[in-house]
Each structure stands twice: as C-alpha cells, then as structure tokens.
Steps between C-alpha positions, in 0.01 A plus 500: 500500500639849427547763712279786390681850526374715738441867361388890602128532450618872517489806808120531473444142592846518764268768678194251504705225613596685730222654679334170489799369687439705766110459581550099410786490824295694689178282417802149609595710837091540560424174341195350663476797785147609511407114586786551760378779635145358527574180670809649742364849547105488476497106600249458205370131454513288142219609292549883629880455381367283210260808464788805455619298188148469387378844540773716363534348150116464486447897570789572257322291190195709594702811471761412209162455289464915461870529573567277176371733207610820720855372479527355151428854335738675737886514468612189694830677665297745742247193557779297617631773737137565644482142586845470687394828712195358540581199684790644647232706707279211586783271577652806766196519699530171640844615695353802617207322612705260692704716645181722628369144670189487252586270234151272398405251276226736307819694451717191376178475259521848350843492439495181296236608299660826400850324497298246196348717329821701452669185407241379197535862349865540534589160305247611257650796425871358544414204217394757272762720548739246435372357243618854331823540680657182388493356130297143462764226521610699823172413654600185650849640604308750688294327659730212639717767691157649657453112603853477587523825711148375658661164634800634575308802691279230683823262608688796659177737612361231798762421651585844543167569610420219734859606620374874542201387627587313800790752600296844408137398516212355271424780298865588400480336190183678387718816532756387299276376247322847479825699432583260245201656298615809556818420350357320223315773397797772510662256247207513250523865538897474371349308206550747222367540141130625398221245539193605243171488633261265358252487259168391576478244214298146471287343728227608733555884681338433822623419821344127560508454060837559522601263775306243301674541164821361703278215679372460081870479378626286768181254452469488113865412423555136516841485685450817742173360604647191595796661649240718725296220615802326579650799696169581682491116695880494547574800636163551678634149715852584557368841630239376693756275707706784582324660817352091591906447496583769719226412742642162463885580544468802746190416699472059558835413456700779651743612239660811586502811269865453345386109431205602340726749298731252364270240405407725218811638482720192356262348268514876318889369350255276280347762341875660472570174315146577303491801368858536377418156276202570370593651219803221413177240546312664294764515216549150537181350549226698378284752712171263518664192546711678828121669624339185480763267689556806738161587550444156607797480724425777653145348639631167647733637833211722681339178658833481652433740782204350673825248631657762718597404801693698762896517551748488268334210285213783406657785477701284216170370363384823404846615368508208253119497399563908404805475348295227303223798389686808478770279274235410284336838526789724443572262151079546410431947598743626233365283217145594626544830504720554188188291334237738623704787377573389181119372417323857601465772292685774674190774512318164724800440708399725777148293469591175462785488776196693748297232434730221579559692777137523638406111394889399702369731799167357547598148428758537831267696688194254454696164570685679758177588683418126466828368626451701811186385518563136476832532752251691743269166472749285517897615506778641267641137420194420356451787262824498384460150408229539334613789291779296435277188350250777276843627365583181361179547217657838360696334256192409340497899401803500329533560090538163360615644176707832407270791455611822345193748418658779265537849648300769258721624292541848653677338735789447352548856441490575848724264686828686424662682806480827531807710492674546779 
C-alpha cells in the first residue's frame, strides 16, 4: 500500500483547523461533564440523567428547524462565530452558578438545549463553508483531520478533565470547555478573504419548506437515504448509552472521575489509527466496499458494555470494547461526510446537513429518553444491553450497492475555493 502524501489545504482552511482544534479539546477536557455534574453535584437519578441527553438535542431539532433556512441564506463565517459566542455564554453560567451555591438541574436542562441547538447550526454552516474553502478531492483530506483532531482531542481532553475535576472541582471542566469557544471563534474571525452572500435560489423559501427540501434530498437519493437511516439507529444507540454508562461507571460501580476519564480516553488512539487511514483504504479498496464492512463493524462491540464489572478487569472492558467503536468509527465519519458533501448541491448544503442534524438529534433524544426510562425500571446494565442487541439490526440499513446520484450541474461551477 502506498503512502499517500500529505499536503496544505491552504491558510484559510489552517485557520479552520485550527479554531476547531481548540473548541474540539475543550469539548475532550469537558467530555461527558454536564452528566457529571448532574449525578455528583445535583445527585440526579437515571432517567433524569438519561433525561439531560434527551432534552437538549430534542429542543435544538425544534429550534434548528427555523434556524436552518435563516442560516443557509446568510454568510456562514459570522454564523459560525455567533454560535461559538453563543455557547460560550451558556456553557459559563454553569461556573458562576456553582460558585454562587445555586447550580440545578432545570439549569443543566437549559444549557444543553442552547449548547445543541448551537451545535446543529454551527456544523451546518461549517460543512457548507467548507465545501467552498477546499477543492473536491480535498474533501476527504479535510475531513479525516477534523476526525483525527476529534479523537485525538477526546484521548487527551478527559483525562485532563477528570484530573481537573477531582483536584479543582466538578464544574472546572465546563469552564474550560466554554473558553475554548471563545477561542474558537477569535480564530474564525482571523479567517480572511470575502465570503459572498447567498442567493436565494431552488427549493421552497419558507422556514419549515426549507428544512424539508434537505429531509427531501437526504430521503429521495438512494445511497444518502440509506446512509441516514443507518446513521439515525447507530448513533441514536451509542448516544443513548452514554449518560446509562456514566450512571453505570460513576454511580453502581464506584469508578472515580479520572477512571471514568480514561476509559474513553485510550480507546480515542483507534480513531487516531482511523482517520489518518481512511483515505489510504479508500484508495485501495473502494469507498462502499470500506462503509459497508465498517459500518458493520462498527455495530458488533456496543453489547460489550453491559459486561462491566468493577476493578481493573472493567475499567479494561470498556477500554477495549471503545477502542473497538471509535476504531471503526474514526475509519467510517470521513467517508460519510466527504459522501454527503460531495452528493448535495451546494445552494442545499446548509439544508440538507440541518436536516441530518434535526433527524440525528431527535433520534438520540427519543431513545435516550427510553433508555432512561427502561434503566429507571429496571437498571443501566440492562439498557445498555439491550441497546447493544437492537444495534446489531443496523447493518440491515446499509447500501448494498454503490450509489452515486449526480450533483446538478451548477454544481460543478461552484465547488472551486475561493481565493484566499
């Protein structure tokens, strides 16, 4: 196998890099703190924990769906800032409210739901922009060293935090997570070059109609709708673990912060290992052939947790069933979202990554609800195992044959960078 060269994508793009550097090590130092915070802080129970990862991205698909159409006409570059500020602000008040003795769970609510709904519409308008920043074979270098900076961000961040944590307090790495957006959006600013302002083109003008023209898109092209589907039940289960895990880890068995830290910490060298070979598969072996065998892979390990026992021997156990996911992940995201890219038409990026956006956020926020549900009727273990066994049908969702829709042909008149 070859070694492909590694090459500039250009200042513009070192700037984006960049700034998403910072927020994604600030998001690893924070990782999993507002379920932290609930159970060691406000001593909330499973299905209000399971609850703070349900709410937040439910409100934010409710909001993205007006936020969508609003951003996709606007220049993306001041959207992106907007949305850094913005949760920089709703991440800080938790601190202050801590430090004032009032901290609450309605409060841990708000805060996620602003801190979502921020999220959906800054990837929408960071896809789009891009999708115009880079040319189109660059795609998929892009968007392995976003994977690779996530996993590396996530293997160094909770340690850190669970570090900072036990030494400074439980909302430290909040804080830290908060100034990273600041940062992040002082290096967008540094971004130079003049963005034009869209064109209201195609497609339906309204709010909702616009929304739906992405959900339309994403639905009526063979291999994005089966893609989607796929994406809503995987990602929806892995998510919907995450706070049953932490009740699991932190609450029955006893695992102290800085244990809890590394178990996700280690496994994120997989998706080092990943992300900077997913191109080199790719070249060698074909892009569907590498999401189907991938996306399979990448379903099997989650069943894996329900065995976690305490000690040494479980703290391992979730280390190697991770690795096992975020490996497989970190190989599958880049060729995803390269994909996605590369089969919308750019003036129904803004649309079509909003409504992936929305579906992904209500998918984790309704089986999340229902995992805290069932672990509140019966226990964590049990939810996660059986979010681990409906995982196993996703496969089922997969493309079974390469499908390439082609992209109107004013698209190819638009992909070009834009001068620096």
């Amino acid at each position: 196998m070859g070694v492909v060269a590694r090459r500039s994508l250009g200042r513009r793009f070192g700037w984006l890099w960049a700034a998403y550097a910072v927020s994604a090590y600030g998001s690893g130092f924070g990782f999993g703190a507002l379920p932290l915070i609930a159970v060691l802080v406000v001593d909330a129970n499973p299905a209000q924990v399971s609850a703070l990862s349900a709410v937040g991205p439910a409100v934010g698909a409710l909001v993205a769906v007006p936020l969508g159409p609003w951003v996709e006409f606007r220049r993306k570059r001041p959207v992106m800032i907007a949305m850094d500020l913005v949760r920089f602000a709703a991440l800080l008040t938790i601190p202050v409210a801590y430090a004032l003795g009032g901290v609450s769970f309605a409060q841990l609510l708000v805060v996620s739901a602003v801190v979502a709904t921020a999220r959906i519409a800054f990837g929408a308008a960071s896809g789009a922009y891009l999708k115009v920043l880079v040319r189109p074979d660059d795609l998929l270098s892009a968007n392995a060293r976003f994977e690779s900076t996530t996993w590396s961000a996530i293997a160094l961040g909770p340690p850190l935090g669970g570090a900072a944590v036990g030494v400074f307090g439980p909302v430290t790495s909040i804080g830290a997570d908060a100034l990273s957006y600041l940062l992040s959006a002082l290096g967008i600013t540094a971004i130079r070059g003049r963005e034009e302002r869209p064109e209201r083109g195609g497609g339906r003008q309204g709010r909702a109609g616009a929304v739906l023209d992405g959900w339309r898109h994403l639905l009526t092209h063979r291999g994005l709708r089966a893609l989607y589907l796929n994406q809503l039940l995987v990602s929806g289960l892995i998510m919907a673990t995450e706070p049953l895990l932490a009740v699991l880890l932190l609450g029955d068995l006893g695992f102290p912060p800085w244990q809890y830290g590394l178990a996700f910490a280690v496994p994120c060298l997989g998706g080092l290992v990943g992300s900077r070979l997913a191109r080199r598969v790719v070249t060698r072996y074909g892009r569907h052939r590498i999401l189907r065998t991938v996306g399979t892979l990448r379903a099997v390990w989650l069943i894996g947790l329900a065995f976690v026992q305490p000690g040494v021997a479980g703290l391992a156990t979730v280390i190697a069933v991770e690795f096992a996911i975020i490996l497989s992940m970190s190989l599958y995201n880049p060729l995803l979202a390269t994909y996605r890219l590369e089969q919308t038409p750019r003036d129904h990026t803004v649309r079509t990554l909003t409504a992936w956006s929305i579906g992904s956020s209500a998918a984790i926020a309704v089986l999340s609800a229902l995992g805290g549900l069932l672990a509140d009727a019966t226990s964590p273990r049990t939810a996660i195992a059986v979010a681990g066994l409906l995982i196993l049908a996703s496969p089922l969702l997969l493309p079974r044959r390469p499908a390439v829709d082609p992209v109107p042909d004013r698209e190819l008149a638009t992909t070009a960078p834009t001068s620096p």
